[in-house]
Structure formats: C-alpha cells, structure tokens
C-alpha positions as CSV (number, residue, x, y, z in Angstrom):
1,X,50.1,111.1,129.6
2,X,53.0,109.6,131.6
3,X,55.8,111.6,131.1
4,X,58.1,110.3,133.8
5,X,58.1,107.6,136.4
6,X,60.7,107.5,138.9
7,X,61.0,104.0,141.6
8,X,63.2,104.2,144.5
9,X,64.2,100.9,146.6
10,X,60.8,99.0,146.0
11,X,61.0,95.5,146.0
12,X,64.4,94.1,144.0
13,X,65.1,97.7,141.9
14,X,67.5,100.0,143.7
15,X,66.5,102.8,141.2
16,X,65.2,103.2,137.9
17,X,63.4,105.9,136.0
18,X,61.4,105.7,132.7
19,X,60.8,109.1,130.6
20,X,57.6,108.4,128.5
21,X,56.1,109.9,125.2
22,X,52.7,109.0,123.2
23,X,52.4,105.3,122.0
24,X,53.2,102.0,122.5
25,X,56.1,100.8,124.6
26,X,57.4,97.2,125.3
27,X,58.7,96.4,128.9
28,X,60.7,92.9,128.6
29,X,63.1,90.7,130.7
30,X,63.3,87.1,132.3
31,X,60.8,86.5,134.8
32,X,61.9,87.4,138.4
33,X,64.0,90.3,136.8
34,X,61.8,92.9,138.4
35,X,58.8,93.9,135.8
36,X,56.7,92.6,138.5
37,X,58.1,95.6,140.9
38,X,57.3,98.3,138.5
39,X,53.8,97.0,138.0
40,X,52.9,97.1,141.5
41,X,55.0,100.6,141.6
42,X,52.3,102.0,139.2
43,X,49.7,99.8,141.8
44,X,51.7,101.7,144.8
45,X,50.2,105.1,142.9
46,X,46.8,104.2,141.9
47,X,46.0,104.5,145.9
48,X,46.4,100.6,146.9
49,X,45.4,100.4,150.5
50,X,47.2,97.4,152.0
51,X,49.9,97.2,148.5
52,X,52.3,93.8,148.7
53,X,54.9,95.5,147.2
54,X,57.2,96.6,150.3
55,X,61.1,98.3,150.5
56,X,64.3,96.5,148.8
57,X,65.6,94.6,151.5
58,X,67.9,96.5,154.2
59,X,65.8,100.0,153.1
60,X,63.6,101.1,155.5
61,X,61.5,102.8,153.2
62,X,61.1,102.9,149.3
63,X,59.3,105.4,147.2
64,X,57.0,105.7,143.4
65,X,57.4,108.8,141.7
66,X,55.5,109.7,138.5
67,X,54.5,113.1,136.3
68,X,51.8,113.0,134.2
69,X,50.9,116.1,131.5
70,X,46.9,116.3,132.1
71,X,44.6,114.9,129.6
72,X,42.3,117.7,128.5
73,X,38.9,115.2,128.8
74,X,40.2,115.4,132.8
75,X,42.0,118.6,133.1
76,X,39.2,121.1,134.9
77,X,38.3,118.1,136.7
78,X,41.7,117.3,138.8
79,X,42.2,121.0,138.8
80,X,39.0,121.3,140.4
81,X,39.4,118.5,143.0
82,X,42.1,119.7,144.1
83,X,41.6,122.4,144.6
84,X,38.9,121.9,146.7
85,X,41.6,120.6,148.9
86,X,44.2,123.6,148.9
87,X,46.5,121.9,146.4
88,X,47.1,124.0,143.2
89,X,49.2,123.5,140.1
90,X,52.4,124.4,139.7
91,X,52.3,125.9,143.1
92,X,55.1,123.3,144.6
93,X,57.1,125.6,146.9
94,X,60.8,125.7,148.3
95,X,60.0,124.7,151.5
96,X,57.9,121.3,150.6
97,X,60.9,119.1,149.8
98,X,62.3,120.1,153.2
99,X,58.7,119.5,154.6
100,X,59.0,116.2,153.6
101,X,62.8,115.4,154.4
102,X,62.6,116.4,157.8
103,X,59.1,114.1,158.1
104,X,61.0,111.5,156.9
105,X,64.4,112.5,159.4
106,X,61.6,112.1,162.2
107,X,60.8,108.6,161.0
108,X,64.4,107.3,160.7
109,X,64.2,106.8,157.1
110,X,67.3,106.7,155.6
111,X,68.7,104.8,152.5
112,X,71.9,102.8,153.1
113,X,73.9,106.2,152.1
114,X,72.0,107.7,155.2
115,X,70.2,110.3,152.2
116,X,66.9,110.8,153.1
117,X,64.3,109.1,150.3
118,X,61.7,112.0,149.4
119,X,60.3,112.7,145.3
120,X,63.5,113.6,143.6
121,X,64.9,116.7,143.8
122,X,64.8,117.1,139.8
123,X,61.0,116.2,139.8
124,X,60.6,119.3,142.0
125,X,62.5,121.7,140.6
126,X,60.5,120.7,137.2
127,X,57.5,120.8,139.3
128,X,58.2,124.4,139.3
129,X,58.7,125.3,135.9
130,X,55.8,122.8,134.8
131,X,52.8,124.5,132.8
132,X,49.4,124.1,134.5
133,X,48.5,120.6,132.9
134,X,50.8,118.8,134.6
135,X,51.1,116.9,138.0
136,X,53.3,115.2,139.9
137,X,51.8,112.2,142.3
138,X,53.9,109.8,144.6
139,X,53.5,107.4,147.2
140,X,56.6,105.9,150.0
141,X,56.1,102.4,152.1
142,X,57.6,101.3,154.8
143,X,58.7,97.7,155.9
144,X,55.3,97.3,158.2
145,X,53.3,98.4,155.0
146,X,52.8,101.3,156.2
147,X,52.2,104.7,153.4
148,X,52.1,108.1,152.8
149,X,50.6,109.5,149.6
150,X,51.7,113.0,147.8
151,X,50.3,115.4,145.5
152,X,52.3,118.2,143.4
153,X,54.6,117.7,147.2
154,X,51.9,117.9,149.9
155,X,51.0,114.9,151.8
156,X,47.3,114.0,151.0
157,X,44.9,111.0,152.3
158,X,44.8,107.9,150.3
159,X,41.9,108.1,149.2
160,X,42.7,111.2,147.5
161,X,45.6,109.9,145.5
162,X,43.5,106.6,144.2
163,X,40.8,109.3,143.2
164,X,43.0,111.5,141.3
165,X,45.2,108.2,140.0
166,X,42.0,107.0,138.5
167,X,41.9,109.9,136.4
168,X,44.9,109.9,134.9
169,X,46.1,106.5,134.1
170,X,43.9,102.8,133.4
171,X,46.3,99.7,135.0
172,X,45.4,96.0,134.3
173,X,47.1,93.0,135.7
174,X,47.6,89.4,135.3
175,X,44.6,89.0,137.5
176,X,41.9,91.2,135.5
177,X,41.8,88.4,132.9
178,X,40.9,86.1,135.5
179,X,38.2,88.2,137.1
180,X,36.4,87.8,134.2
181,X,34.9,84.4,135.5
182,X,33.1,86.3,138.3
183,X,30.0,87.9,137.4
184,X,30.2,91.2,139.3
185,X,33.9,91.5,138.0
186,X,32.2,91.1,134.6
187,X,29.5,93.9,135.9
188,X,32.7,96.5,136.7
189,X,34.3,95.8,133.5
190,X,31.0,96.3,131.5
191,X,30.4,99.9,133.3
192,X,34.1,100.5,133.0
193,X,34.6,99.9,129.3
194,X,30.5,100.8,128.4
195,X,31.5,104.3,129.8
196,X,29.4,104.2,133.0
197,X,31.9,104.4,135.8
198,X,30.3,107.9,136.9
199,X,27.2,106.3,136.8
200,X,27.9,103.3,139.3
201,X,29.9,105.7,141.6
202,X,26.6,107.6,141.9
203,X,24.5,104.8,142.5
204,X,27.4,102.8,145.1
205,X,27.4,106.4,146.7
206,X,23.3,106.5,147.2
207,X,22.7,103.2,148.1
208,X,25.3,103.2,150.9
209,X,23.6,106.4,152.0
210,X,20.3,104.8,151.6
211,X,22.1,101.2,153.5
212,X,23.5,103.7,156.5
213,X,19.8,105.2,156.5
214,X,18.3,101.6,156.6
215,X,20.8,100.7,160.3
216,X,19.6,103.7,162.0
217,X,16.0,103.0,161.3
218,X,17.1,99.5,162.6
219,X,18.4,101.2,165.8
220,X,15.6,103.1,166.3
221,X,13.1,100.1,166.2
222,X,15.2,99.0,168.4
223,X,15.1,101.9,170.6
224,X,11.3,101.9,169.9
225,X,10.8,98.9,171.6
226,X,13.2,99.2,174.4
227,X,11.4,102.5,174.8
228,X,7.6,101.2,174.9
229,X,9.2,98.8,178.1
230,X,10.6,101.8,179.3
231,X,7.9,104.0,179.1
232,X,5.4,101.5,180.8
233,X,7.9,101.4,183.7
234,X,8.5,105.3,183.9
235,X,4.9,105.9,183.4
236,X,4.4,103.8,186.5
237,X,7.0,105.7,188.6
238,X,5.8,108.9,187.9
239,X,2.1,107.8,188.5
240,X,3.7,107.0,192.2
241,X,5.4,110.4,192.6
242,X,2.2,112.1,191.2
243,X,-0.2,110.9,194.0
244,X,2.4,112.8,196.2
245,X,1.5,116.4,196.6
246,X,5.3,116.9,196.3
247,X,5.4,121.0,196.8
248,X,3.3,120.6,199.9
249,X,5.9,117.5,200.8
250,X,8.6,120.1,201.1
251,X,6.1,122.1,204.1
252,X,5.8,118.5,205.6
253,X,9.0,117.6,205.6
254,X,9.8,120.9,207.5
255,X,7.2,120.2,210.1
256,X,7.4,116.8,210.5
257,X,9.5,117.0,213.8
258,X,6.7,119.4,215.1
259,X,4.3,116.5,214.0
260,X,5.7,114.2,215.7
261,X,5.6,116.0,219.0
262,X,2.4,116.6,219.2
263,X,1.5,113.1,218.6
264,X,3.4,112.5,221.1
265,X,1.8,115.0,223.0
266,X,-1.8,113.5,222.2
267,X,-0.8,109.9,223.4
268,X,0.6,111.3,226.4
269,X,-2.7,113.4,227.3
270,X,-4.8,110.7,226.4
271,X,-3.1,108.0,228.9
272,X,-3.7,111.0,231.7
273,X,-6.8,111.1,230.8
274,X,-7.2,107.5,230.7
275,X,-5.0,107.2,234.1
276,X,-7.6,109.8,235.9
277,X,-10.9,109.3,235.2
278,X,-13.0,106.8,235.5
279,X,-14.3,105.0,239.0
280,X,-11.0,102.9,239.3
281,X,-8.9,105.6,238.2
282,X,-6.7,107.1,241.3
283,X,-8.2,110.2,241.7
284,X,-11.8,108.7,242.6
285,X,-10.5,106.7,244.8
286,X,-8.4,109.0,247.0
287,X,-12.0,111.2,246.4
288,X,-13.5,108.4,248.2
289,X,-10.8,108.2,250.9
290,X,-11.0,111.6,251.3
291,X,-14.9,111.5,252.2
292,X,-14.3,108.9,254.4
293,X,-11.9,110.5,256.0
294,X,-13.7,113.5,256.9
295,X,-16.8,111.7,258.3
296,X,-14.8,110.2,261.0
297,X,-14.1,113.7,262.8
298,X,-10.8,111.8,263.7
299,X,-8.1,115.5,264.3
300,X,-5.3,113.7,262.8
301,X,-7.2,112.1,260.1
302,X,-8.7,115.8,259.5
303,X,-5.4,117.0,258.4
304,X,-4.6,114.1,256.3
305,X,-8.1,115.3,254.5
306,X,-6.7,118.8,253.9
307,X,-3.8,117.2,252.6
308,X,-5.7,115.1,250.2
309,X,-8.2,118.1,249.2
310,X,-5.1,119.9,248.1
311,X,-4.0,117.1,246.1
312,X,-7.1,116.2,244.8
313,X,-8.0,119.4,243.4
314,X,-4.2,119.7,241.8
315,X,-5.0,116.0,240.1
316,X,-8.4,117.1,239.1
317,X,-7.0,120.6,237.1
318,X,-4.3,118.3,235.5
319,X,-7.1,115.3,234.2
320,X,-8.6,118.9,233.0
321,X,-5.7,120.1,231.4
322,X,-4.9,116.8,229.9
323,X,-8.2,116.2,228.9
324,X,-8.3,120.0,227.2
325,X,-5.0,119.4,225.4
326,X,-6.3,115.3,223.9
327,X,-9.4,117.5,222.4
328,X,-7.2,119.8,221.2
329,X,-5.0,117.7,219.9
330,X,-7.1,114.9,218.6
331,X,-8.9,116.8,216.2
332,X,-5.6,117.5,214.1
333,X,-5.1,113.8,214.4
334,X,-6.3,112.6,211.1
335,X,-4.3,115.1,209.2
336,X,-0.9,114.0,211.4
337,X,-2.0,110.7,210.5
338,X,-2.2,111.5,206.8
339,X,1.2,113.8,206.7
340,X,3.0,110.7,208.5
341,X,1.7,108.1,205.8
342,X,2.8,110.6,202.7
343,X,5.9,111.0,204.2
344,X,6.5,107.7,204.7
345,X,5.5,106.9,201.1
346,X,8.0,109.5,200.1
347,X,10.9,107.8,202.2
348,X,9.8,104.6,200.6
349,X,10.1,106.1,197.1
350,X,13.3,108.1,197.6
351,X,14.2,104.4,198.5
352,X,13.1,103.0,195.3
353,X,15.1,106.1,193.6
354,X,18.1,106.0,195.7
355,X,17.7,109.4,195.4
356,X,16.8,112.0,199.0
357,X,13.4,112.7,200.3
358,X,14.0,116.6,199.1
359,X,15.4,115.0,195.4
360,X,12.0,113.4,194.7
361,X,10.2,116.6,192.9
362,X,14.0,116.7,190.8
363,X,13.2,113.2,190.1
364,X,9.9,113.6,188.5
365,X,11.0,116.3,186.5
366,X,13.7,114.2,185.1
367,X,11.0,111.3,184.7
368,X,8.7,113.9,182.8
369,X,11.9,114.6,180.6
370,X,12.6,111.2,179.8
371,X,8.9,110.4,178.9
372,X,9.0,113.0,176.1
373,X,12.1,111.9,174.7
374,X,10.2,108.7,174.3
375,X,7.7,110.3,172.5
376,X,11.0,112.2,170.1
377,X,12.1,108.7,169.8
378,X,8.5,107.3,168.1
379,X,8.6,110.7,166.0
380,X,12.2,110.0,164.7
381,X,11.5,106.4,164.0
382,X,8.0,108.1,161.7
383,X,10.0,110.3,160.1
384,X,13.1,107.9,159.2
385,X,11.1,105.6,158.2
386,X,9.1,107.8,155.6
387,X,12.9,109.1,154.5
388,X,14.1,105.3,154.0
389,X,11.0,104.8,151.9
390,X,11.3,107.8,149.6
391,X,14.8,106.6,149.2
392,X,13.9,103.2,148.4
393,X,11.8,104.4,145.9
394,X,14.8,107.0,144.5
395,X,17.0,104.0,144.3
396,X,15.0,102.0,142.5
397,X,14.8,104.6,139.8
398,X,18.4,104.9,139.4
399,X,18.9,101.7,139.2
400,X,16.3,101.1,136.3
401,X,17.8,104.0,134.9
402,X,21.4,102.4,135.4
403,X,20.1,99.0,133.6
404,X,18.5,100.8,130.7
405,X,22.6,102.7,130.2
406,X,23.6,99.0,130.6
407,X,21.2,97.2,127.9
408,X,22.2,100.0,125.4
409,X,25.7,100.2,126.3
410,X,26.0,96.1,125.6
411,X,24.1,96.6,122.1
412,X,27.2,98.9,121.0
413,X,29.9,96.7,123.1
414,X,28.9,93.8,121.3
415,X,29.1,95.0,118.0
416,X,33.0,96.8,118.7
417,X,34.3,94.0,121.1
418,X,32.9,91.3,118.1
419,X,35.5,93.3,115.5
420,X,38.3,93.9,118.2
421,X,38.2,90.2,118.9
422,X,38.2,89.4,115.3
423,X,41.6,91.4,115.4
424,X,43.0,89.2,118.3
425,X,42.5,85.7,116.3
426,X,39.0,85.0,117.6
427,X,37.4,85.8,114.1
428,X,33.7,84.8,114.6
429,X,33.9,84.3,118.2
430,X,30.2,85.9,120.3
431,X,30.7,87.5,123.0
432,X,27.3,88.2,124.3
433,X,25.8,90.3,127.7
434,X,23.1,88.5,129.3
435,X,21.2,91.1,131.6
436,X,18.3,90.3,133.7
437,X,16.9,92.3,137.1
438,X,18.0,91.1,140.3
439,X,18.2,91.9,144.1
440,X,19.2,95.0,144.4
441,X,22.8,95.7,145.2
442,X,25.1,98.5,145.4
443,X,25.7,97.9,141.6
444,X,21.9,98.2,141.1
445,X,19.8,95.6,140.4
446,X,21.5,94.0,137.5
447,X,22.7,91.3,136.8
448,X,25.0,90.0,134.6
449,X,26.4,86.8,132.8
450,X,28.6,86.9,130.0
451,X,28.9,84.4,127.0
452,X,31.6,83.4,125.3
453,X,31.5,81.1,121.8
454,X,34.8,80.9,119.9
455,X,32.8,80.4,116.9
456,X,30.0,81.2,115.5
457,X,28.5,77.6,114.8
458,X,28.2,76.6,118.6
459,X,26.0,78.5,121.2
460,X,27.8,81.1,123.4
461,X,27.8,79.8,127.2
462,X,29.0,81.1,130.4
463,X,32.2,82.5,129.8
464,X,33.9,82.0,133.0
465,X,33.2,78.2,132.6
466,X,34.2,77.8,129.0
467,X,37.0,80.4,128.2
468,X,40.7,79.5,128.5
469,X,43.1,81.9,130.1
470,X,44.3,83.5,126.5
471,X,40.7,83.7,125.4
472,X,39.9,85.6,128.4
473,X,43.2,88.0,127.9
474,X,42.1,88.8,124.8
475,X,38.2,89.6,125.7
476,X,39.8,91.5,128.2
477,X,41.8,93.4,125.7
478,X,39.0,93.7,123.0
479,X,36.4,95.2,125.9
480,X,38.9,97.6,126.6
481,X,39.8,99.1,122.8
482,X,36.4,99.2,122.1
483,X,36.0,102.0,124.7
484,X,36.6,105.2,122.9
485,X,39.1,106.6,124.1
486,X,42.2,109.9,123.2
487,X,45.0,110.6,125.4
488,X,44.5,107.9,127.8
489,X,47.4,106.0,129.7
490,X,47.1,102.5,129.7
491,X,49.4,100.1,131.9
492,X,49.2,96.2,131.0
493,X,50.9,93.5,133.0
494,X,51.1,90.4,130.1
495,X,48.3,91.2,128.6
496,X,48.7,88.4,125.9
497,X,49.2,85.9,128.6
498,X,48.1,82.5,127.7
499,X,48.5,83.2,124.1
500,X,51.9,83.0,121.5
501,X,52.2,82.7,117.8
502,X,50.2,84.4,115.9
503,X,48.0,85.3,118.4
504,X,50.8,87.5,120.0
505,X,51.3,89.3,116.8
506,X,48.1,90.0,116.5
507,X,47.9,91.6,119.9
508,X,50.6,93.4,119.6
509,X,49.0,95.2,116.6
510,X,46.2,95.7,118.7
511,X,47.8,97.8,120.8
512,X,49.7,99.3,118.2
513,X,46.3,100.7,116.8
514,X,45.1,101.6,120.2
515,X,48.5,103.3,120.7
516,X,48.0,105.9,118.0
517,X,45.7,107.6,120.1
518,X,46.4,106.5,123.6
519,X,49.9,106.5,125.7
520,X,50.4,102.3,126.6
521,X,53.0,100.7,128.7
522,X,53.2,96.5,127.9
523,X,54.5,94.2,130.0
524,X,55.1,91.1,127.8
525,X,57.1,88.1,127.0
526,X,56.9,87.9,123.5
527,X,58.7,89.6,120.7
528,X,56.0,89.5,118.2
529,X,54.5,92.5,120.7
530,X,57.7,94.2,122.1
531,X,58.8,94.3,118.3
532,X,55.8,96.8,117.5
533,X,56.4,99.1,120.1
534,X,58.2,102.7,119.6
535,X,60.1,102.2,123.0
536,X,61.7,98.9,124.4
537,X,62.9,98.8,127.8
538,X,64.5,95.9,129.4
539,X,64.2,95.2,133.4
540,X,67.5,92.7,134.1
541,X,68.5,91.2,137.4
542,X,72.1,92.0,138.4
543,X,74.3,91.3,141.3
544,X,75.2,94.3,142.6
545,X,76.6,94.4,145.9
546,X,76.6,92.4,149.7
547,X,73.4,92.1,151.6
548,X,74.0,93.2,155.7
549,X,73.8,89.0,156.1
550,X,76.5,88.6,153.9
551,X,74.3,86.9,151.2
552,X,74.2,88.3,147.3
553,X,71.8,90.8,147.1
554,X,69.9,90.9,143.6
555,X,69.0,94.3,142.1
556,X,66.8,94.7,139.1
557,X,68.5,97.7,137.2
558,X,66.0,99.3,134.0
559,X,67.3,100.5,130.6
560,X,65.7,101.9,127.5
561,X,67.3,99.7,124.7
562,X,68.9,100.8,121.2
563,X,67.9,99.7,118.0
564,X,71.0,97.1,118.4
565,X,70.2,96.0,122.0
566,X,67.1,95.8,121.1
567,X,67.5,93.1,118.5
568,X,69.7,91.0,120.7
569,X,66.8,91.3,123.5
570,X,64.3,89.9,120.7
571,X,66.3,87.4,120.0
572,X,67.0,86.2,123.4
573,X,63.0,86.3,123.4
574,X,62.9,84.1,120.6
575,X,64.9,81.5,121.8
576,X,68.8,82.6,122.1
577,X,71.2,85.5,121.7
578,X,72.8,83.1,118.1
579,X,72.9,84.5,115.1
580,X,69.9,82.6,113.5
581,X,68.2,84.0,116.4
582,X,69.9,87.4,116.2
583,X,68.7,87.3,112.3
584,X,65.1,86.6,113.0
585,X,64.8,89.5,115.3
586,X,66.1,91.8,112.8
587,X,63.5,90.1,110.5
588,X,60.6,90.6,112.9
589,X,61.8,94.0,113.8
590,X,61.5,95.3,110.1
591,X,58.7,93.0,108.9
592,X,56.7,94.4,111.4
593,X,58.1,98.0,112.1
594,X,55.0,99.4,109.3
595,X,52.8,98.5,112.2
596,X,54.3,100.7,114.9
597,X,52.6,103.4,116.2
598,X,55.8,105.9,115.3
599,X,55.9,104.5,111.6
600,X,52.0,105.3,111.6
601,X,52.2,108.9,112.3
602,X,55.4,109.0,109.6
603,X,52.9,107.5,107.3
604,X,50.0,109.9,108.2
605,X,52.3,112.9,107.9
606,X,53.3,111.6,104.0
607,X,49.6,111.5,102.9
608,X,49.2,115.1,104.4
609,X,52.0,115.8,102.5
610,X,50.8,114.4,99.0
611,X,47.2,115.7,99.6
612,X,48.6,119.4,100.1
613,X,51.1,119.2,97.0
C-alpha cells in the first residue's frame, strides 16, 4: 500500500506530498492544474526509461519519492530480490543521505535555495524506524532526461526499480484505454488481468534466449561458409609448404653458400677442361709445336722446347686436376641442382607469405592450427544447431502450454468482465476472446482479437473498430476488477474518460467496491466519482513567484480537502461555486456517501456487532 508519496520540482509542482491509507481516493482540479505531473511522478517510479516528465523550469533537477507498506502476496518476493542485490530492509544507514547529497553536489544540482534535492530527510529517518514490510523507492531527472533510481537510499539500475515498482503498485493512463484497439495490447491486458504475467515473462525470457541462439547459429553458417572458402585455400597453401622437406630446408639454407661455390667450382673445372683438351685445344697445339720444334735440331729453337716441355707438362697436370675436380664435383650435381630448386621454391613461398625463408615451418604450423579451428567451427555449428532445435521444440511446448492458461483464463474473464460491465452501464454488452494459433512470437503463438457488442441482440465484432472511447474505459476498468485481487495499489489517470452521467456514478461505485479491498488513487473530472471516495485532494495552479525571464511562473500546489472544501470543489465540478451548485454537492456528497468505501467498513463493523450481541 502507498503510504506516502512525496514530488519535488517535477514539471509545474514546486512540492507536494500525499499521505495515503486503504481505499478509494479522488484527485481533482482544472485541467492544466498539475494532475498530469503527479501521474507521470508515479510513471517517473514505475522505472520509465526515456519519462517526458522533466524538472520545474529554472530547477536543474526534480525528484519522486514514495513509501509503500509491502503487500504480504509480494513481501518474501521484494525481500528476496533485493537482497540478492545487497539491499535489505530497514537497513538505510546515516551515511546514505550524505552519499547521495554529495552525488548530487558533484552534479551541480541545486534547487533555487542552493539546498541540494535528495529523498527527504523525514522519509529517511522514518526509513529507519520502519518495520520490515515497508520500502521506500525514488527516482531524480534531470533537464537532458537524464535519471537515477533509489531503493530503501542506495542507487540501483533502472531496471531494478521498474521490477520492484511492478510489484507494488498497478498504474493506468489515459492511453491504456486506447491500447485496447491493438491486438497485442489486448494480448498483455488478457495475461495481465487473466493472472498470467509470470507466465509471459517466462516465455518473453526463453524465446529471446532461444532468438539470441537462433543469430549465433546465423553467424556460424556464416562462418561455415566463409570457412569451406578458407579451408580450400589453406588446404592449398599447406599442400605447397608440405612438398617442402622444411626441417632438412633449415640444413639447406645453412649450406647454400657452400652450394653455390662448388657449382661454381664445377663450371669453372669444366671450361678448363673444355679449354684443354681436345685437338684444337691449346695444349695440343703447343704439343705439336713442341715436336716440331725438336725435330729441327735448331740450338735456339732447342731451348724454346725445354721451355715449352715445362709448360706443357704444368698445363697437362692442371687439365688433370681440373678434369679430377669436374668428376668430383659433377656427381653431386643433381643434388645441388635439387637443393637450389627447393630453395628457390621456398623464397618464392616465403614470397607468397610475406613471411622469411626461416618463418616458413612457423607458417605451416600456424596453417595446421587454423585448419582445425575450421573443423571446431563445423562442430560448433552441429552442436548449435541441435541446441536451437531442442529449443524450438521447448518453445513450442510452452507456448501451447501458455495458450491452453489463455483459453481457460478467457472462459472465467468472460463470465466476471460480463457482470463488471453490467456495473459500468453496459448491462448485456459481450465481450468475447477470440484465440486462434499463430506465428510464433515472443508472446507465444497466440493470437488474439477481442469483441465487443453493447448488446446482446447484435453480434460482437472487433472491438477496436466498434468501441467508442468510454466503452473502451470502461472494458478497461471491468478487465481489471475482475482480477482478484487484496491489498493491491491501483493508480488511474481518468479512468471514466469519455463517459458522464450516470455512467460516471456508476464507475465511481466500481471503484468504490474494488476499494474495499484494494488501496486506489483516481484521477477524475467528475463528481459523481470524487464524491465516493474516502479522501479528496485537489491539484490547483497558483502564481507563485517570478520566473529568471521575468515571466509569471505557474506552480501547481496539492491539498487534501475538508468535508467543506470539499463540497465547494464538487460544486465547482458541477458547474460553479453558487449555491444551487454548492447545494447539489452537498446532495451528491450524502446521497452517495453509503457507497464509500469508509462507510462500507462502518457498515461491516455494525453487522459484526449485531451478529455478536
């Protein structure tokens, strides 16, 4: 239950507070006068993430305050949760306003009286004294939108606040009527008010595990058939590097200079050999000058043959020699050839590679590496694919589950929401759930079309064609009380919208029923409602003060009206603060104050009185 609510320079209110009990309370004023600010206030708490509502204008920062005594149906739950997150109840210590203050110092948030904004200082010190089922939750925004959430005084995530806010109070605005038209609106608000909300949290939270599974199997096709190009190619480089004898490379490589010299040494030999033998080589000729020399007997010429002997037989050693050294060296020739060719294949693939000559056997390691992760990347895709399938399968059994909840919730929400509208002037109207199987969806694979007949005599049809906007206010409101429900807090922004009369009075009673065992906050125009409630406050626009620009500077100021203020707010909702006016107020007020929720507990407490004299 909300027990206080506390608003701090949001939108046109300055500050206003609202102290809460159990029932039914009326929240009235001229349009413009602010109610709007204190809805989205209670929008700012339920976790909004990107809220309109922003800071009353030359504030930097405004700030939504509320304490709620736990609902025993959610009590373990929120204890547990946060718990899980370090936060405990009624653990608020002395050093976690200061925590905030000095965040907000940091941030140059300061009101106009320079006082920094943070949860009031009385909310804390109750916060200390407050018995374990109760919990204080608050939100600040700043001019660029920006927010930070709170939690019994610690800052938590945003996410965490809407979860918690979800639990502890139920807010619908003008726009909830209207979502009705929509068929997945009209999906959420048959799990919400069938009781199934657990339910399609579960399913929203398996299928987006099951979509998330569905992309990376995606990504690893995709990966699978970059891979199978990939392979093909690496396959074919390591082929290459594998007709290398790469270890005996490295002994090549050290050797190759001595290779190369002995080639050289071969070619050399061979062109001595070339250049003295044979019959035109030099040395058979200067053999044959030689002979002819000597057969002449010539003295002179005699000594130029001893010359040439010497030379000769130095020319014939060295065609020797060279042709000893050729042999020698020709018969390695074949392997020189062969070393030369596999290194110059390796210099050609350490091309290809950009890599060294001495990096290649690195390189085909790192080839050999890559090939098996081709071969992980084939297994993951197998075994992803098998996961999504079993998954698939999973989801499609929750999701038949989730329509069978659905079919039976809709044979009891029929029956409840056909007496609830009866009770908001639609006696006889149908409102019928139309569920067939669908795609399937994060919702499951149901869908939905409502139908709407205001009577009985004509066929129900779609009812976001046919309905008018105070039709749909009220199916809204009748979904809603037929959920059972005890202890809940329920906020409504003009619930009877679109409606007046009768029609009004009739919702207002409706919510005084509902009140007896709920907590409900009513925004409304009309008295017919406010008049049932146990607590009227009035929102009114005021000029308070100068803007900086010199311009007036509105300021919606909140008050919780007396029995005489409250008459003379009734009648300025019936038409005019005159006495005829003044005098049907005060007629309304007791004609219809049997039906408040207050007068009903008075009346309960007279039979239990009777029934134990």
């Amino acid at each position: 239950m909300l027990q206080r609510f506390k608003i701090e320079n949001l939108g046109l209110i300055r500050s206003a507070e609202l102290n809460l009990s159990h029932g039914l309370h009326a929240l009235t004023g001229e349009s413009g006068a602010g109610k709007s600010t204190i809805f989205g206030a209670l929008g700012l708490l339920q976790g909004l993430p990107r809220p309109r509502l922003r800071p009353r204008p030359g504030q930097k920062t405004g700030f939504a305050e509320a304490e709620f005594q736990l609902n025993p149906q959610h009590h373990q739950t929120i204890i547990q949760r946060l718990a899980q997150e370090g936060i405990h109840l009624g653990s608020l210590d002395d050093s976690s306003p200061r925590a905030i203050a000095e965040e907000m110092k940091s941030s140059s948030i300061t009101s106009s009286q320079s006082e920094v904004i943070h949860p009031s200082k009385q909310a804390r010190e109750t916060a200390k004294k407050l018995a374990l089922d109760s919990l204080v939750i608050a939100r600040r925004v700043e001019v660029s939108g920006r927010t930070r959430s709170y939690i019994q005084g610690q800052v938590v995530s945003r996410n965490l606040l809407a979860e918690i806010a979800a639990l502890l109070f139920e807010l619908t605005g003008q726009d909830s009527a209207q979502g009705l038209r929509s068929p997945a609106q009209q999906l959420v608000a048959l799990d919400k008010y069938a009781g199934l909300e657990k339910e399609r949290v579960q399913f929203e939270g398996s299928y987006k595990q099951a979509l998330r599974l569905a992309q990376e199997v995606e990504e690893l096709e995709k990966s699978a058939n970059d891979s199978a190009l990939r392979r093909d190619y690496l396959e074919y480089q390591f082929k290459e590097l594998n007709e290398i004898d790469l270890n005996e490379l490295t002994d090549l490589l050290e050797n190759e200079s001595s290779l190369a010299q002995e080639e050289k040494l071969r070619a050399a030999a061979s062109e001595v050999e070339t250049l003295l033998g044979g019959r035109q080589s030099p040395l058979h000729r200067i053999e044959s000058v030689l002979h002819r020399a000597i057969a002449t007997e010539h003295q002179t010429l005699e000594s130029l043959a001893d010359h040439l002997a010497v030379g000769l037989e130095a020319l014939q050693a060295a065609q020797l020699k060279a042709e000893q050294i050729f042999r020698d060296l020709e018969s390695g020739r074949e392997e020189r050839e062969l070393a030369g060719r596999q290194i110059s294949q390796a210099k050609e693939l350490a091309l290809k590679h950009r890599c060294d000559v001495e990096d290649l056997h690195k390189r085909k390691k790192e080839i050999e590496t890559e090939l098996k992760g081709t071969d992980k990347i084939e297994l993951d895709l197998a075994g992803r694919k098998k996961e999504l399938a079993e998954r698939n399968a999973e989801l499609l059994v929750l999701a038949q589950e989730l329509h069978q909840a659905r079919l039976a919730a809709t044979t009891r929400l029929e029956v409840r929401a056909k007496e609830e509208l009866a009770r908001v002037d639609l006696e006889g109207a149908l409102l019928e759930f139309h569920l067939a199987v669908g795609p399937l969806g994060p919702s499951g694979h149901t869908h939905l079309e409502l139908g709407f007949s205001s009577h009985s005599a004509a066929p129900a049809q779609p009812l976001g064609r046919i309905a008018s906007g105070g039709e749909l206010s009220r199916i809204l409101l009748s979904l809603r009380l037929s959920m059972e429900s005890e202890g809940t807090t329920l906020l409504f922004d003009e619930i009877d919208a679109g409606t007046g009369g009768k029609t009004a009075e009739l919702i207002g009673r409706a919510l005084s029923r509902a009140a007896r065992q709920n907590q409900i906050l009513c925004i409304t125009h009309w008295p017919q409602v406010a008049a049932l409630a146990n607590d009227h406050f009035l929102v009114e626009k005021v000029v308070s003060k100068k803007s900086q620009d010199g311009d007036d500077c509105p300021e919606g100021q909140l008050q919780r009206l007396s029995k005489r203020a409250r008459e003379s707010e009734l009648a300025r909702m019936l038409g005019g603060r005159n006495a005829s006016a003044l005098a049907h107020a005060k007629t309304l007020i007791h004609s219809l104050e049997s039906e408040s929720p207050s007068a009903a507990k008075r009346q309960e407490g007279r039979i239990r009185r009777v029934h134990a004299a």
